[in-house]
C-alpha positions as CSV (number, residue, x, y, z in Angstrom):
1,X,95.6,92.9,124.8
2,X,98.2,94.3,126.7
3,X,102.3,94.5,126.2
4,X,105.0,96.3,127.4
5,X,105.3,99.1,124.9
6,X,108.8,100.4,126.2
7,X,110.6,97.1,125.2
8,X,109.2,97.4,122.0
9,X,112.0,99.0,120.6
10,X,112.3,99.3,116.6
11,X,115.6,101.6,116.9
12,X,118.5,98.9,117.0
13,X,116.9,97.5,113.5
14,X,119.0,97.5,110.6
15,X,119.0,96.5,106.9
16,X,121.1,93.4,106.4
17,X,122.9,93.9,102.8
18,X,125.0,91.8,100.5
19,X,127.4,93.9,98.4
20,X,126.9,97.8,97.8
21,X,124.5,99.9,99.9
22,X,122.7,101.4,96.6
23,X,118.4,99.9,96.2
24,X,120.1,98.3,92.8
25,X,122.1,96.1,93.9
26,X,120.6,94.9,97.8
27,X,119.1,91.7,98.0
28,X,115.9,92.1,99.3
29,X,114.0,89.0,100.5
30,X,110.9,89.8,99.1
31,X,112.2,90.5,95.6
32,X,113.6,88.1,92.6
33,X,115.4,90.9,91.1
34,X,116.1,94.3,92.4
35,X,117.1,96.0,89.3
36,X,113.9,95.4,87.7
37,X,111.6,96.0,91.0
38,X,109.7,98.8,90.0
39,X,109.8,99.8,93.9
40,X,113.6,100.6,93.6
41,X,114.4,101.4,90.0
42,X,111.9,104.5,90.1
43,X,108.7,103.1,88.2
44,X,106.6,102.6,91.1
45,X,106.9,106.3,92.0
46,X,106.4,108.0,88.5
47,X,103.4,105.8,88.4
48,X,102.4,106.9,92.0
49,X,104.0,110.3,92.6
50,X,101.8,110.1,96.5
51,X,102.4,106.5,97.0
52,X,98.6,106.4,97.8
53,X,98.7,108.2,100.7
54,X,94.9,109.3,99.2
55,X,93.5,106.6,100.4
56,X,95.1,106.4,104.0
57,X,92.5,108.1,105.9
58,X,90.3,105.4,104.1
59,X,92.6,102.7,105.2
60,X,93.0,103.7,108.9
61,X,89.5,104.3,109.6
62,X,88.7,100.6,108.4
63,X,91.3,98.9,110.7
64,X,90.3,101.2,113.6
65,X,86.8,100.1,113.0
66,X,87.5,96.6,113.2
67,X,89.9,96.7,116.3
68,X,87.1,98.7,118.3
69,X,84.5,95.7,117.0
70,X,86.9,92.8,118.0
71,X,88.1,94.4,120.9
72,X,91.3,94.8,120.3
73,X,94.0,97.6,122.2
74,X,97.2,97.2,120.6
75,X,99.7,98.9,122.3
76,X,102.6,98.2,119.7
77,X,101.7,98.4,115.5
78,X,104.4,97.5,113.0
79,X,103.6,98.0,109.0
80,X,106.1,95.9,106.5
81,X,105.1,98.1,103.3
82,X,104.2,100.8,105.0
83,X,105.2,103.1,101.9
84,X,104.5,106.8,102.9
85,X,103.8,106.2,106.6
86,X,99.9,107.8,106.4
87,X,98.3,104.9,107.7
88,X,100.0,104.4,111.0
89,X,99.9,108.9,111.1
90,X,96.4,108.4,111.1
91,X,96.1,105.5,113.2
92,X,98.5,107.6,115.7
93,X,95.9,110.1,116.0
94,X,93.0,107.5,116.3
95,X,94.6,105.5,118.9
96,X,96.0,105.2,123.0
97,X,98.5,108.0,123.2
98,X,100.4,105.4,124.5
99,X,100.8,103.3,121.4
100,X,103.8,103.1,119.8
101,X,104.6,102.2,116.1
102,X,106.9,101.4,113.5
103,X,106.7,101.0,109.4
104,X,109.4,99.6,106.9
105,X,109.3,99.4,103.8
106,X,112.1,98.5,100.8
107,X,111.3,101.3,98.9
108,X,113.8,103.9,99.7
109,X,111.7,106.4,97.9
110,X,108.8,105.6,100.0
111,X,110.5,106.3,103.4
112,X,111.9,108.9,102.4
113,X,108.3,110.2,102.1
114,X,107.2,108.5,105.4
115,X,110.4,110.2,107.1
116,X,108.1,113.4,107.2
117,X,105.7,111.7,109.5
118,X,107.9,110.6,112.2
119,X,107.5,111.6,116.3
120,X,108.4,110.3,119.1
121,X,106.6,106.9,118.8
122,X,106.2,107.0,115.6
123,X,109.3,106.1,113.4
124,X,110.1,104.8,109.8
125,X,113.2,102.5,108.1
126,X,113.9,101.0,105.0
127,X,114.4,97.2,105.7
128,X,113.8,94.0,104.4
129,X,111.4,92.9,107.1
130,X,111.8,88.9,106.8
131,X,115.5,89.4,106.8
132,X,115.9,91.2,109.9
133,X,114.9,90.7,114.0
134,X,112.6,92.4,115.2
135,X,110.2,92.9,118.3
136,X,107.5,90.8,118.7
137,X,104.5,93.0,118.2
138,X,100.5,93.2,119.2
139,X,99.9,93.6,116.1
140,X,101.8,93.6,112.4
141,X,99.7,95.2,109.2
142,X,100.3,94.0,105.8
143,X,98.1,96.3,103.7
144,X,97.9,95.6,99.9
145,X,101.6,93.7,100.0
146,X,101.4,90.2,98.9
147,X,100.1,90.8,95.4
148,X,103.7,92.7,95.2
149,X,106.2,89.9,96.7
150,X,107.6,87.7,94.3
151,X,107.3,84.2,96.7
152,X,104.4,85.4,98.5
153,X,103.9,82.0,100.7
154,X,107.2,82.0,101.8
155,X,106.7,85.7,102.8
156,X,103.3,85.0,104.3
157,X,105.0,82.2,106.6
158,X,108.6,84.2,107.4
159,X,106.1,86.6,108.6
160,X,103.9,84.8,110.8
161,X,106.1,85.2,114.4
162,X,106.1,88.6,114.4
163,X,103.2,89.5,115.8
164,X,100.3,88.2,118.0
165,X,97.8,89.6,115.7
166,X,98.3,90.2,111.6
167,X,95.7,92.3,109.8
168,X,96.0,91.7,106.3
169,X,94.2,93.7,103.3
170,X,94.0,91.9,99.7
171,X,92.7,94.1,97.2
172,X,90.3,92.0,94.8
173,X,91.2,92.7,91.2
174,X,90.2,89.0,89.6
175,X,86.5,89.4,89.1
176,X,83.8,88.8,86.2
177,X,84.5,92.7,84.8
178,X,87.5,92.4,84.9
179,X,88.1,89.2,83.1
180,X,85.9,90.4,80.3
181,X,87.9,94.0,80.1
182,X,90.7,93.6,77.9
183,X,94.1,94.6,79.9
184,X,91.8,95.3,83.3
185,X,94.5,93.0,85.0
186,X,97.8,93.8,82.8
187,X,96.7,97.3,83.4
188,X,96.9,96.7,87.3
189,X,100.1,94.7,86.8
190,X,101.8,98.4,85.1
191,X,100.2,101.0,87.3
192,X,100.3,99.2,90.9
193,X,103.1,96.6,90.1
194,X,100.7,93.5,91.0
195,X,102.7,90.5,90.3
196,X,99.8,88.1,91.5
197,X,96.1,89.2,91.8
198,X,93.4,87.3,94.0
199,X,89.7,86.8,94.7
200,X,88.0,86.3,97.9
201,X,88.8,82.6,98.3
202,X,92.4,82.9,96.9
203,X,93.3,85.2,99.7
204,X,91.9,83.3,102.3
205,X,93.6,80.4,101.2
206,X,96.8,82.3,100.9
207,X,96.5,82.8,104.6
208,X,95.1,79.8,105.8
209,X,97.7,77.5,103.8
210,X,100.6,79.2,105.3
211,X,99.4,78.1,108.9
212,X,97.6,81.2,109.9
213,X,94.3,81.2,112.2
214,X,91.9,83.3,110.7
215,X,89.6,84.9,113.1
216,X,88.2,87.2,110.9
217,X,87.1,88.7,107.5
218,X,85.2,91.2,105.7
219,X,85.0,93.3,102.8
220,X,85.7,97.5,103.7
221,X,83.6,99.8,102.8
222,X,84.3,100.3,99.1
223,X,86.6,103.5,97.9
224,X,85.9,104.7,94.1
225,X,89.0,106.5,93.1
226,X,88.6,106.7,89.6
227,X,86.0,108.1,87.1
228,X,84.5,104.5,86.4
229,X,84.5,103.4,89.8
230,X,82.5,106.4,90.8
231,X,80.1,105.9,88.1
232,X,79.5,102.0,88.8
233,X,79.6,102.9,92.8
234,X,75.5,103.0,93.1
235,X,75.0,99.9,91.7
236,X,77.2,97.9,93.1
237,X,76.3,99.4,96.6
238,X,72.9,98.4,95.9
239,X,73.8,95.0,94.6
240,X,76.4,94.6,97.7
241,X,73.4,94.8,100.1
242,X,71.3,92.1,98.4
243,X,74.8,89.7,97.8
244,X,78.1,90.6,99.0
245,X,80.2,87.9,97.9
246,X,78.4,87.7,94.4
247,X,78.8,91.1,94.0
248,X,82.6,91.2,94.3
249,X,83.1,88.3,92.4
250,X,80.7,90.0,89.7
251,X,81.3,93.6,89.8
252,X,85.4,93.4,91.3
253,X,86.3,97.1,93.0
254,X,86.3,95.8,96.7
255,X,89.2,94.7,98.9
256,X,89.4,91.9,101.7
257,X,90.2,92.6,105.7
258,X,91.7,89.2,107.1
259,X,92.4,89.4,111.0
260,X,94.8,86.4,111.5
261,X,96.7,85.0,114.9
């Protein structure tokens, strides 16, 4: 894959507004009501004071593992919800010197984080991403998104021109444990602001209904962030080994990669 990075150029983007400049009161294409998003009106971030920036390293080595095994070389990388920036930092240092790339994100608080990370091919906005033009990139990541945006199919296909490839990441929170856990999904609704959750075949057909090709998929390598995650992480490594899909729809703590043209 090869593109003229120099023409890729992110700086002349700009947030398209109606009415007053302050997160309240945009209209954000992504969101029914901006008051009550808990990415603008502050509940997101009291929630998740690091905006996950944890699991970045995590998140970057996956995608970098699965560009070396498709053998793809980006040479431009754009992120819509990028929130703190870490993933394309650590892609940056993983990657062609050459490579250039660009997160958004509507979460002012969010960039403002990301801000931090910025060099000189590296760079951050806050921008409504469907609502705006933009270079056509190599590739476009959409990491954990869709369970957040409101008309998600709408997204999925306003998105779809942006980029020769799209590397998507679903996490998988509808699962056997976690229908028989009282709150396990309300409780991932409140923490991560999940609006819609998926299984394996409910993100697949997200993508593949919305006129995507999908080349590939796979579930990463699972990350156990929280007491009994790491507790269950033994046996469902064990169990993943003898039957991935089963396991996930059993057991639930994966996520799904989907490499889309």
């Amino acid at each position: 894959m090869i593109s003229d990075a120099k023409n890729r150029d992110f700086s002349a983007v700009a947030l398209r507004t109606d009415g007053p400049s302050t997160p309240a009161s945009r209209r954000f294409s992504s969101i029914g009501d901006a008051r009550h998003d808990p990415h603008l009106n502050g509940h997101y971030l009291r929630h998740n004071p690091t905006w996950h920036v944890e699991f970045s390293p995590w998140k970057a080595n996956n995608i970098h593992r699965l560009l070396q095994r498709m053998q793809l070389s980006p040479r431009t990388i754009a992120e819509v919800g990028c929130g703190a920036g870490e993933v394309l930092r650590q892609l940056q240092l993983k990657m062609d010197p050459a490579c250039r790339f660009w997160g958004c994100d509507v979460a002012p608080a969010a960039i403002e984080l990301a801000k931090q990370r910025q060099n000189e091919r590296l760079s951050f906005e806050v921008c409504d991403f469907t609502a705006v033009e933009t270079p056509r990139t190599d590739l476009l990541l959409v990491l954990e998104v869709i369970d957040h945006v409101e008309d998600y199919l709408g997204f999925l296909r306003a998105i779809r021109s942006r980029a020769e490839w799209k590397l998507f990441s679903f996490s998988l929170d509808i699962s056997m444990q976690s229908a028989l856990r009282k709150g396990a999904l309300l409780r991932r609704k409140e923490v991560h602001s999940h609006i819609h959750h998926f299984n394996k075949e409910l993100a697949l057909a997200a993508v593949r209904d919305t006129g995507y090709e999908i080349v590939h998929h796979e579930y990463p390598p699972m990350f156990a962030y929280s007491r009994l995650a790491k507790l269950a992480k033994p046996i469902r490594q064990v169990a993943f080994k003898l039957n991935p899909d089963l396991t996930a729809r059993a057991l639930g703590g994966y996520s799904l990669m989907i490499l889309a043209r």
